[in-house]
N, C-alpha and C positions, 0 to 999 in steps of 0.2 A: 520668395513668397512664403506666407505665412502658413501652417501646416495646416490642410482643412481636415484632420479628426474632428476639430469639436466645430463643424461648421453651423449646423442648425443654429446654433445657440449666438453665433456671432455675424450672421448674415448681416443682419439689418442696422449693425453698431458701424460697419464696413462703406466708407466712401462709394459713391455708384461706380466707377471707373476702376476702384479694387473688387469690387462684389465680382462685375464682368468679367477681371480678368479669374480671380478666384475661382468663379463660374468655370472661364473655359481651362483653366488648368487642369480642375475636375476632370472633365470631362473629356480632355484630347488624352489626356493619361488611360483613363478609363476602356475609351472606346475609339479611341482614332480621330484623327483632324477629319478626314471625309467625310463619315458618316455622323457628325454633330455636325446639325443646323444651326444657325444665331437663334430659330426660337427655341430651340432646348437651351442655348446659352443665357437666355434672357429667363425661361422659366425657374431655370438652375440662380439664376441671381435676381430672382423675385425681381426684374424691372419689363420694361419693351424691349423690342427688335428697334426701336427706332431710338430708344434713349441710348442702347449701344451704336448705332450708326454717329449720336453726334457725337461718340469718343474715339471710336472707331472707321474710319472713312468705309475699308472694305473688310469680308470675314478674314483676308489674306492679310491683313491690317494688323488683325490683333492673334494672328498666330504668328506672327512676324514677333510684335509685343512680347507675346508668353514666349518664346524662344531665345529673347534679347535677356530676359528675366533669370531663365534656367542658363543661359550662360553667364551672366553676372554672379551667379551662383560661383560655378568655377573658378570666372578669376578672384573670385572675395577668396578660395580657396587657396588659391597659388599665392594670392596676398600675405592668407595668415600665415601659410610659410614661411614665406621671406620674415614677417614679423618676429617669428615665435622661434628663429633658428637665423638669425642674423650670420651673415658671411660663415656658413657651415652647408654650402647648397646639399650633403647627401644629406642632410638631415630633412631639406626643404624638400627633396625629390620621394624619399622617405613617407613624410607629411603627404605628401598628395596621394600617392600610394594608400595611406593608408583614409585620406578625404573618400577615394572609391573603393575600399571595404567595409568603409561605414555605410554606404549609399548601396550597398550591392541587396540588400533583404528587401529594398523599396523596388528597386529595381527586378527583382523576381519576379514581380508580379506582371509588369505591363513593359517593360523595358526601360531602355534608355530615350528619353524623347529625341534626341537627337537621330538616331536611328532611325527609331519608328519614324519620325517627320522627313526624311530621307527616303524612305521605301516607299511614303506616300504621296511626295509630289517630286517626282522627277524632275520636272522642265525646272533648269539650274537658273533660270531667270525669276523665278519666283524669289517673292522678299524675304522670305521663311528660309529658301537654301541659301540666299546671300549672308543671313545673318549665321546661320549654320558656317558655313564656309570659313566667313572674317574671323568668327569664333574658332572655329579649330585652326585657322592661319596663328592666331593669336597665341593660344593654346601651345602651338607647335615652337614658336619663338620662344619665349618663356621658358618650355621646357628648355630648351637646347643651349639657351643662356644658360642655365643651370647646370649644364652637363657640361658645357664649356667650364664651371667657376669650379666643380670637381675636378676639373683636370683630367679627364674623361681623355680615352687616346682619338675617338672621333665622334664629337659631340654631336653631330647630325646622325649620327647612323644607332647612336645610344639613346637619342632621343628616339626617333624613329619605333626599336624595341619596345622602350617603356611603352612610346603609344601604344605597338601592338598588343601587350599586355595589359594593360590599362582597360582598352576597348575590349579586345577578348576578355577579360574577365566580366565584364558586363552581358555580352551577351551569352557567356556561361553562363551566369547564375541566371539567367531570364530561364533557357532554355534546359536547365538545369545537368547541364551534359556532364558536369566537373566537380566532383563533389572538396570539400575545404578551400572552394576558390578563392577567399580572401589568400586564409595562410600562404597555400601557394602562387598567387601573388606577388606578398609580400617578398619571398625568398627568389623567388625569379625578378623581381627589379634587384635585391639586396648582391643577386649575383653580377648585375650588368656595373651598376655602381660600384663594388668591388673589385671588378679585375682589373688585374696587373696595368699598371701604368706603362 
């Protein structure tokens, strides 16, 4: 989704069903999926409560939406990887590494949505953890294909690391406990991808 810096200016040029969800990107980032109601989301995208009902069945609906969104984010990530480092996977493992030290200044501020959307609705039956879930299911394959294509000596358990790095570096720089958390990052995957075969 489109960056809302310059939102004022681009509200009303914006499809109703992008204004919405734009609206609730805002504003679950901001302030939490709980405590936004659909009419802050509707006021937030200059329409009704009812004109998001008929794009959105329920609120769970379109947080389910903006979750599906922010993980397409990801894998367009692992994509360009693959793209942009063809049959070189430490390059592509690398690449993503460095996908979340880009992302890590945004993330200071309000988190990771994934997480945050995690703390805030538990019950794992909800559409929002399922889509959470498929996604880091997904996430996890990908990586560990790629740990496999390094010749990694146990590609599930190297993948595993990176995620833990990966995620722990996120919610370092949220909570700001880890000062150069990219750099150090970077060198703790560069170490897991480097050893000894």
């Amino acid at each position: 989704m489109a960056s809302t810096a310059s939102r004022p200016g681009r509200v009303a040029k914006l499809p109703p069903r992008e204004r919405i969800l734009d609206a609730a990107e805002e504003l679950f980032q901001d302030e939490g999926i709980q405590r936004v109601s659909v009419q802050a989301i509707a006021e937030r995208a200059e329409t009704t409560k009812m004109a998001i009902y008929r794009h959105f069945e329920t609120k769970d609906a379109l947080v389910a939406e903006w979750l599906r969104i922010v993980a397409a984010d990801y894998q367009a990530a692992f994509d360009r990887a693959e793209t942009d480092h063809p049959d070189r996977p430490r390059e592509q493992i690398l690449a993503l590494a460095r996908f979340i030290v880009e992302g890590l200044p945004a993330i200071s501020h309000r988190g990771c949505s994934f997480i945050n959307s995690i703390a805030e609705l538990p019950d794992r039956s909800h559409p929002a953890r399922q889509v959470i879930e498929e996604h880091k299911a997904r996430q996890t394959r990908r990586l560990t294909g790629m740990c496999a294509a390094a010749e990694l000596p146990d590609p599930e358990q190297a993948a595993a690391e990176i995620t833990f790095l990966l995620e722990g570096a996120q919610v370092s720089a949220q909570n700001g406990s880890i000062d150069q958390a990219g750099d150090r990052l970077m060198r703790a995957v560069e170490r897991i991808i480097d050893q000894p075969r």
